[in-house]
DRENZA-199279 format. One record per residue (C-alpha): x, y, z; residue in one letter. Coordinates in steps of 0.5 Angstrom, whole numbers, plus 500, padded with zeros to 3 digits. Layout:
BEGIN
+-----+-----+-----+---------+
!  xx !  yy !  zz ! residuo !
+-----+-----+-----+---------+
!   X !   Y !   Z !       A !
...
+-----+-----+-----+---------+
This chain:
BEGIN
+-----+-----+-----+---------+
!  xx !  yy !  zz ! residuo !
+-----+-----+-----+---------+
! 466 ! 459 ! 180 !       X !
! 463 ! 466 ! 178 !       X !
! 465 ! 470 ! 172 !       X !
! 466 ! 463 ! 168 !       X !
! 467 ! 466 ! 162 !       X !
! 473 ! 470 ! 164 !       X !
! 476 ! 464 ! 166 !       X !
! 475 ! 461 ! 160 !       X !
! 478 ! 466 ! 157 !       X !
! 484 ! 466 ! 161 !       X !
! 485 ! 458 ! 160 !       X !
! 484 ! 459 ! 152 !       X !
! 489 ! 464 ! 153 !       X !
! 495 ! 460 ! 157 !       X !
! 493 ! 455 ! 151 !       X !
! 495 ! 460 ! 146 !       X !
! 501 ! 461 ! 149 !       X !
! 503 ! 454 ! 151 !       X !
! 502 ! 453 ! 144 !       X !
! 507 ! 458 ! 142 !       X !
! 512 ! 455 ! 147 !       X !
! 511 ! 448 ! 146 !       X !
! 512 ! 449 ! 138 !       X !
! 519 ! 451 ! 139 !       X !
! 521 ! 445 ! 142 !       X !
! 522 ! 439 ! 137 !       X !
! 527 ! 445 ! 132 !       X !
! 532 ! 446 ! 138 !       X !
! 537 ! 441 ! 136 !       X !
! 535 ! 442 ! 129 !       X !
! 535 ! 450 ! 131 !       X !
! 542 ! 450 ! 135 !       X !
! 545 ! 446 ! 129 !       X !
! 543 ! 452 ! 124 !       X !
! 546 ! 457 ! 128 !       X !
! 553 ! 453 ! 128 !       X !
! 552 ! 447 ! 135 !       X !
! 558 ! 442 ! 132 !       X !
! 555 ! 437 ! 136 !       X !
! 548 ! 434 ! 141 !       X !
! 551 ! 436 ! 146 !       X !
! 555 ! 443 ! 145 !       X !
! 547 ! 444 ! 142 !       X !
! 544 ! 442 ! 149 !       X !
! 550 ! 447 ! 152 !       X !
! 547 ! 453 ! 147 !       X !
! 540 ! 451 ! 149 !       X !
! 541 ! 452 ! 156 !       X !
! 544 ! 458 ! 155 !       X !
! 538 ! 461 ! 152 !       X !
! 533 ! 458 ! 157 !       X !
! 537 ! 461 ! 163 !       X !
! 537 ! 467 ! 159 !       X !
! 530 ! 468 ! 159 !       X !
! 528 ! 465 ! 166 !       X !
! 533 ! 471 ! 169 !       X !
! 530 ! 476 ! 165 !       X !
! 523 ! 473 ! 168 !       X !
! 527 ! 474 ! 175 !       X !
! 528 ! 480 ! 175 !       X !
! 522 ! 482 ! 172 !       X !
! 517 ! 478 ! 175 !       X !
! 515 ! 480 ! 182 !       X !
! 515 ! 487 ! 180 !       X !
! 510 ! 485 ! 173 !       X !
! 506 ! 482 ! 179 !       X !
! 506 ! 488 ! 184 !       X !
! 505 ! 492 ! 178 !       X !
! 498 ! 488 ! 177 !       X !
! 497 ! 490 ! 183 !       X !
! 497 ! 496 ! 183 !       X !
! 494 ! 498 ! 177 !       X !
! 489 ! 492 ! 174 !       X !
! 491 ! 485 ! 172 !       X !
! 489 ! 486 ! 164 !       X !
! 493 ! 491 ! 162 !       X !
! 499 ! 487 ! 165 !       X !
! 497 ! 481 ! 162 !       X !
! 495 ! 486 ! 155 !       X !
! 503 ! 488 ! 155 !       X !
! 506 ! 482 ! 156 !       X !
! 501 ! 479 ! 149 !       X !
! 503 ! 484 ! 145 !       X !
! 511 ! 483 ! 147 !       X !
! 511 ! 476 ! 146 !       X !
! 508 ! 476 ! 139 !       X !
! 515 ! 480 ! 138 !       X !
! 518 ! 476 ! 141 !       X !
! 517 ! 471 ! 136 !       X !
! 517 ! 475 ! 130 !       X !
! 524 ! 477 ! 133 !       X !
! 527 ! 469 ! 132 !       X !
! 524 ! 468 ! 126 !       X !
! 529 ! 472 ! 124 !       X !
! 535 ! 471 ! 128 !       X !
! 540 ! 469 ! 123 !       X !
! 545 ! 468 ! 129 !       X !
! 546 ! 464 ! 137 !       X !
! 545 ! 472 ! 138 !       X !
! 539 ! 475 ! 137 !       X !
! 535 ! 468 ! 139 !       X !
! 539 ! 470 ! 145 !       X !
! 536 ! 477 ! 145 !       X !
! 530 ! 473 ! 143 !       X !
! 530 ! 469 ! 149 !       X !
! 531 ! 475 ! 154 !       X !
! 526 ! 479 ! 151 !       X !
! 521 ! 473 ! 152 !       X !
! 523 ! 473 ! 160 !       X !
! 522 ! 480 ! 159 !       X !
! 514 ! 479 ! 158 !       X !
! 513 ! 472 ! 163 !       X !
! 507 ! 476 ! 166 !       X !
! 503 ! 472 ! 162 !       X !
! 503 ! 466 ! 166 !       X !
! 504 ! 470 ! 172 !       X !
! 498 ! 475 ! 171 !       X !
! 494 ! 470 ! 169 !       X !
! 495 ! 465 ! 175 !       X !
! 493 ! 472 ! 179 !       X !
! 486 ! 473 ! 175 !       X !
! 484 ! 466 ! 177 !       X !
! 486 ! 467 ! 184 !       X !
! 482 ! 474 ! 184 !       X !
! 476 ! 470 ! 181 !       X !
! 476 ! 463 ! 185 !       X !
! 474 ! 462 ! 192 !       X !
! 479 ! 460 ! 196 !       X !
! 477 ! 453 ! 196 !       X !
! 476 ! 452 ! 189 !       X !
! 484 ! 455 ! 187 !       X !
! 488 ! 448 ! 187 !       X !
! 482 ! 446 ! 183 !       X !
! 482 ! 452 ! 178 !       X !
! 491 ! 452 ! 178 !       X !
! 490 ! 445 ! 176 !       X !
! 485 ! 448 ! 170 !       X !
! 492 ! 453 ! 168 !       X !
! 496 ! 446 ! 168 !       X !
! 491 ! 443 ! 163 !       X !
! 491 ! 448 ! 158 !       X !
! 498 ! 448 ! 158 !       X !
! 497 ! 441 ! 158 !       X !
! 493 ! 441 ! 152 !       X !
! 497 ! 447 ! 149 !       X !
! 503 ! 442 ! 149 !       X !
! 500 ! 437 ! 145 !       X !
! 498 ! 442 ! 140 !       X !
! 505 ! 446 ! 140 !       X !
! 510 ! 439 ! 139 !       X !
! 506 ! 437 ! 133 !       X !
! 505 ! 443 ! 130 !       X !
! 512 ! 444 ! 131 !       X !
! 514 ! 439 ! 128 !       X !
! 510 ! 438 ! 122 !       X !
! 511 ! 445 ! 121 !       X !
! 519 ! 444 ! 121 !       X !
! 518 ! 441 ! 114 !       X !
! 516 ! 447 ! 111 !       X !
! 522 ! 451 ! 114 !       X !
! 526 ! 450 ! 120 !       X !
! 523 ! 458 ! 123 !       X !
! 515 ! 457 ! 121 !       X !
! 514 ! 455 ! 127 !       X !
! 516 ! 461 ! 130 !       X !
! 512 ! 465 ! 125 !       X !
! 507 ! 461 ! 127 !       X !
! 507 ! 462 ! 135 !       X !
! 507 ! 470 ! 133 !       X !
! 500 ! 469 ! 129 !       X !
! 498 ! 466 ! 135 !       X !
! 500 ! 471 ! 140 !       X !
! 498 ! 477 ! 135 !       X !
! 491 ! 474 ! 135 !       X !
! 491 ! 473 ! 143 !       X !
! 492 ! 480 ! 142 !       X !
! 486 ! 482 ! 139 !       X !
! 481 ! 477 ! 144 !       X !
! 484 ! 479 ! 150 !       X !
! 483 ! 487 ! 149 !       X !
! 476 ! 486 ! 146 !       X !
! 474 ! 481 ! 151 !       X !
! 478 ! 480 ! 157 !       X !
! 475 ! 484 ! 164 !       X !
! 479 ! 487 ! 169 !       X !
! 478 ! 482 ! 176 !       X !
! 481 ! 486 ! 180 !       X !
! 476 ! 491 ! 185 !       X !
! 480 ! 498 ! 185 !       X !
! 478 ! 497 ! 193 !       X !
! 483 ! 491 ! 193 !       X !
! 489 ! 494 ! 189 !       X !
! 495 ! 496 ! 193 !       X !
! 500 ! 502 ! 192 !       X !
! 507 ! 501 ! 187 !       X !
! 512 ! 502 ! 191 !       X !
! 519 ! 504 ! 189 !       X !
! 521 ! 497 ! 194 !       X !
! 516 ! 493 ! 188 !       X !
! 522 ! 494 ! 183 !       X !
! 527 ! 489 ! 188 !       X !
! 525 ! 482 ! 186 !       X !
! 530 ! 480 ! 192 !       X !
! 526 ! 485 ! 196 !       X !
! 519 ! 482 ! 193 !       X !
! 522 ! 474 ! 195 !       X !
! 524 ! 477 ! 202 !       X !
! 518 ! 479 ! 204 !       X !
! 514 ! 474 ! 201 !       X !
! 519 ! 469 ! 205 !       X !
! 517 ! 474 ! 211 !       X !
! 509 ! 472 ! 211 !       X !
! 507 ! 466 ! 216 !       X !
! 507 ! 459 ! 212 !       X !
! 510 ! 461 ! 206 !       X !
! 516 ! 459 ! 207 !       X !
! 515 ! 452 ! 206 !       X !
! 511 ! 452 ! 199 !       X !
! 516 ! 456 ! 197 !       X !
! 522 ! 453 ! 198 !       X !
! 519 ! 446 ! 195 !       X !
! 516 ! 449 ! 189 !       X !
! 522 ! 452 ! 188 !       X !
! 527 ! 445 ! 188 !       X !
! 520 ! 441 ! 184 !       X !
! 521 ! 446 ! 179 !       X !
! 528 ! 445 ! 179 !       X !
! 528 ! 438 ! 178 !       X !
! 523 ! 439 ! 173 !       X !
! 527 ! 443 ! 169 !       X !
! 531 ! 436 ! 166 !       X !
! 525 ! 435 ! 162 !       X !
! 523 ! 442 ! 159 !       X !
! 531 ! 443 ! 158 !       X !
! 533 ! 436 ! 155 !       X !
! 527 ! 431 ! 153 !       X !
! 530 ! 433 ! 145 !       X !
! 537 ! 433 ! 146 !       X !
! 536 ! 426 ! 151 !       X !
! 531 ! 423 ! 145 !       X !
! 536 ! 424 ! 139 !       X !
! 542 ! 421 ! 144 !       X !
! 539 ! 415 ! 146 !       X !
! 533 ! 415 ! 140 !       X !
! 535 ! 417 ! 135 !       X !
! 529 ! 421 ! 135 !       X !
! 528 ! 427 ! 130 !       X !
! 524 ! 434 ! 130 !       X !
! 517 ! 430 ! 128 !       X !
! 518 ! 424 ! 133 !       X !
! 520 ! 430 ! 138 !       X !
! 514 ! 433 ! 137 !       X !
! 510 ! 427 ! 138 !       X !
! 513 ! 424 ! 144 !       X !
! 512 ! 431 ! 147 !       X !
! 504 ! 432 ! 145 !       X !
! 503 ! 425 ! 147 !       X !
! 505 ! 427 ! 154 !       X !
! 501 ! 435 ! 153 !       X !
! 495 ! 430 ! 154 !       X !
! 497 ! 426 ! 160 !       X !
! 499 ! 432 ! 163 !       X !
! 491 ! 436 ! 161 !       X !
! 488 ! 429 ! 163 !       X !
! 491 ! 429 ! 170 !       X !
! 490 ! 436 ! 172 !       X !
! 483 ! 437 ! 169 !       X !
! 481 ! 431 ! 171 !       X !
! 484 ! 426 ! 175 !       X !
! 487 ! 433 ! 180 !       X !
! 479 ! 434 ! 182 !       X !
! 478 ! 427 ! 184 !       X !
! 483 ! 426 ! 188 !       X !
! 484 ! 431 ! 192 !       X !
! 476 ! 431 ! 192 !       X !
! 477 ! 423 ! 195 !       X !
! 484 ! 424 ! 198 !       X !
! 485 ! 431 ! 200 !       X !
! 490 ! 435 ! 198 !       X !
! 495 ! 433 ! 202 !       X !
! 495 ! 425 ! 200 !       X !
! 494 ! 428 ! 193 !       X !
! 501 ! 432 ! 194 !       X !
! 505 ! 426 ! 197 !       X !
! 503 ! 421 ! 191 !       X !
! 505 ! 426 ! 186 !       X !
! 512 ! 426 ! 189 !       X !
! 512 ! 419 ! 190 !       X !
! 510 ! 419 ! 182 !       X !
! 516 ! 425 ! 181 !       X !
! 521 ! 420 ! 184 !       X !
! 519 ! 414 ! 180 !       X !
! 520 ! 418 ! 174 !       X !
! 526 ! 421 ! 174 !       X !
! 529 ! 414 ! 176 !       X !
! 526 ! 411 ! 170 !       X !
! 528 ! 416 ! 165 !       X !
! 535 ! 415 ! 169 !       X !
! 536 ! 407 ! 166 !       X !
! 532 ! 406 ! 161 !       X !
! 534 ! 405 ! 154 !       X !
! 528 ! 402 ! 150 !       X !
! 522 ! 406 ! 147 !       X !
! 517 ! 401 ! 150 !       X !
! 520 ! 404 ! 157 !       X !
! 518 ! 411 ! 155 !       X !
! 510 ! 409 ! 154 !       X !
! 511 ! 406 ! 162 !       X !
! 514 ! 412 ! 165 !       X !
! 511 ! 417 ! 161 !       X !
! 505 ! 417 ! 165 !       X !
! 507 ! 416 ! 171 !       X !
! 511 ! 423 ! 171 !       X !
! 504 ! 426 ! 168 !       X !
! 502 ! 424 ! 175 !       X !
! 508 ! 429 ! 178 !       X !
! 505 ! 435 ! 174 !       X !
! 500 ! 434 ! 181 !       X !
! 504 ! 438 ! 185 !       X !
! 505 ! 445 ! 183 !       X !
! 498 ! 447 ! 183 !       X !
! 496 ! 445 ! 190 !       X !
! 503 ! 448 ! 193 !       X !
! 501 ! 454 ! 189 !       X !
! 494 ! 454 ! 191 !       X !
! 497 ! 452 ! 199 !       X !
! 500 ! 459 ! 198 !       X !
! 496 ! 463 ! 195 !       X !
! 491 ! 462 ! 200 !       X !
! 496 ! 464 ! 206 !       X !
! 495 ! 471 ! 204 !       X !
! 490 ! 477 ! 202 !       X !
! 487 ! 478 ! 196 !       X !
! 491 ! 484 ! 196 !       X !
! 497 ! 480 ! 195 !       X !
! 495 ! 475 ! 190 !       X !
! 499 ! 479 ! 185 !       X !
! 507 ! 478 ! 190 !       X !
! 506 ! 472 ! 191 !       X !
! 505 ! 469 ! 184 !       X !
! 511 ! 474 ! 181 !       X !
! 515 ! 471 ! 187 !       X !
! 513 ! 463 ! 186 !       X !
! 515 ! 465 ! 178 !       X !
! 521 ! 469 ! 180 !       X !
! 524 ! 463 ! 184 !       X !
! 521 ! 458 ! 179 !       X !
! 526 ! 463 ! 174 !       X !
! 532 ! 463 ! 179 !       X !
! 531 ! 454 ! 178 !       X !
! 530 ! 455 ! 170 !       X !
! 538 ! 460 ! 171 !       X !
! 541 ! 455 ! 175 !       X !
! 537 ! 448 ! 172 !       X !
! 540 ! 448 ! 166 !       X !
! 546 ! 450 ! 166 !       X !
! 548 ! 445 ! 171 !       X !
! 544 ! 439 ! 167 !       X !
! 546 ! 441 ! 161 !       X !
! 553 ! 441 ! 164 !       X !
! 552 ! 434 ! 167 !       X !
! 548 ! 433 ! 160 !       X !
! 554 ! 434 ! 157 !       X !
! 560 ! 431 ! 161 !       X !
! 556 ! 425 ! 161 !       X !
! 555 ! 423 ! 154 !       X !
! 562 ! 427 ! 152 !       X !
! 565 ! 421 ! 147 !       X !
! 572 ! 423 ! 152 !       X !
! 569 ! 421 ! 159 !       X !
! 563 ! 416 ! 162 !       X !
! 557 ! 415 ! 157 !       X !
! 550 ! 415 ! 161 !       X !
! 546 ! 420 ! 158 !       X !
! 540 ! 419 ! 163 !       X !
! 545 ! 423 ! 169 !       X !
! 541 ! 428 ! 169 !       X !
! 534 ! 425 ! 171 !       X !
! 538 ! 421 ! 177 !       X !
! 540 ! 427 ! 180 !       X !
! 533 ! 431 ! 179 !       X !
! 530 ! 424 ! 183 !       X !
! 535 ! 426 ! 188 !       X !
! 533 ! 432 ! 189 !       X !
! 525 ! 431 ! 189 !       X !
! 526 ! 426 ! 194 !       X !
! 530 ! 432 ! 198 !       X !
! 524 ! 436 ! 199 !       X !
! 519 ! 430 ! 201 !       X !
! 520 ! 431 ! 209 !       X !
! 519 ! 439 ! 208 !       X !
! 513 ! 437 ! 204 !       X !
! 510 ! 433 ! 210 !       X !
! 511 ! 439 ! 214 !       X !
! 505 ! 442 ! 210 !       X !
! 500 ! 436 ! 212 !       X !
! 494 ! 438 ! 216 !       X !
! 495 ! 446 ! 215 !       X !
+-----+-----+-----+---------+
């Protein structure tokens, strides 16, 4: 791949703020009890509320930041959105109440073009069939970032439950400073296309997106996976105190022990099979992991039975990259920056939706009123992983 100091830059760059994310996780019981949760399960209802606050936000603003990087170069995107996530988290190491972490959380959604931008970047300076291996890099990075994230959040919450945030607000400010000193533009002027007033619709962006020859497909299974996957990111804290028992610390330690699983899989173990297999067979035995998982998860009640599952959902943390990869080599280079704002425009419309619902499910079954079966929302996540498998298949070939 050319230009590899860039692409390193980037991954560092996706580190940092994996790191920034990964270290608010362990404190969000903690987080949701101090600003007045009466319960784990009203506190899970909270947290949800927020995450769906910040992936709507990253909906309505996501296609447009990617058409914007488009139109006018993928650095000063990607240097805005740095620079309003510093804010972000300086913002919620000061909220002294559930509604401006809400404001907090919308503010993030705002400045998803990180991720989004920077998926771009690398699709401008890979080779077509370097991109699947190149998107897995990005999951490593934020692989490792949340192996350091957690911990740091939860040794951090020792000292005081906001410094974690204070933390994650030093570490985007310095990225800051590297990005605009060191990070090149990638896109070549000859590449870039107007910005156009139908840019500003994140409905419009998704139609045409769903309009180009064989994006549909990956789309829709991207969509449903990230649904599904939702259940982990939204209730792994507040699962693991219910069952568990488990605190801030040992939060941290299980969601660190998983950012190495992921970064070993994705930078390298995702070469070597889809090297041998070929990508398709990669995908199918990613899904296969995925379902397993989510079942797993679903009954178990031991801690010895999450050192079995956990790697084998790492396995399922394949499948993005390479739809994500099969889609982005559907279309023109000129079109790289829509197609990711509308892969992270669906993706937010599944983090809206996904909380909400699992917490829901979260809630109502482990409410002392009804039936106890905490690991509900698991379950239903296998269901609809399995669901997109005969979509999936269609890809095969292609």
């Amino acid at each position: 791949m050319k230009l590899r100091g860039p692409f390193l830059f980037i991954l560092a760059t996706l580190l940092i703020d994996a790191i920034g994310v990964g270290i608010v996780f362990p404190i969000m019981p903690d987080l949701m009890d101090r600003v007045g949760a009466q319960s784990t399960a009203e506190g899970a209802l909270w947290g949800g509320i927020m995450m769906s606050a910040y992936a709507a936000a990253m909906f309505l603003f996501g296609p447009v930041i990617g058409s914007l990087s488009d139109a006018y170069g993928r650095r000063p995107v990607l240097i805005f959105a740095l620079v309003t996530l510093t804010i972000d988290y300086i913002i919620m190491a000061l909220a002294q109440t559930y509604w401006v972490l809400l404001l907090g959380r919308i503010l993030a959604g705002v400045a998803g073009a990180t991720y989004i931008t920077a998926t771009a970047y690398i699709a401008d300076i890979a080779k077509p069939k370097e991109r699947s291996a190149a998107f897995g890099m990005i999951g490593a990075a934020f692989g490792i970032g949340f192996v350091m994230g957690p911990a740091l959040g939860g040794l951090a919450s020792g000292i005081h439950i906001t410094a974690p945030f204070w933390i994650a607000a030093v570490l985007s400010g310095l990225n800051v400073i590297f990005g605009y000193f060191i990070l090149p533009e990638s896109l070549k002027p000859e590449n870039r296309r107007p910005f156009g007033r139908r840019d500003l619709n994140p409905f419009g962006s998704i139609i045409r997106a769903f309009a180009i020859g064989g994006l549909a497909v990956p789309l829709v299974c991207l969509f449903v996976f990230e649904f599904a996957n939702m259940t982990y990111v939204t209730l792994w804290a507040f699962w693991g105190r219910e069952v568990f028992g488990w605190d801030g610390f040992t939060i941290g330690l299980t969601l660190s022990a998983y950012g190495i699983l992921i970064a070993a899989v994705q930078a390298g173990l995702l070469p070597s099979l889809t090297a041998r297999l070929g990508e398709f067979p990669t995908l199918m035995l990613a899904l296969a992991a995925s379902i397993t998982a989510f079942i797993g998860f679903g009954f178990i009640g031991a801690v010895w039975a999450v050192v079995i599952f956990l790697p084998i959902s790492a396995l399922s943390d394949m499948a993005p990259p390479l739809m994500t990869a099969y889609a982005a080599n559907r279309v023109g280079e000129d079109m790289q920056g829509l197609v990711q704002g509308v892969i992270a425009a669906l993706s937010s419309v599944a983090a809206v939706v996904a909380p909400l619902l699992l917490t829901g499910v979260f809630e109502a079954t482990t409410d002392a009123q009804g039936a106890y079966y905490p690991g509900a929302p698991f379950l239903l996540a296998g269901v609809m992983v399995a669901g997109i498998v005969p979509l999936v298949w269609r890809m095969r070939g292609k």
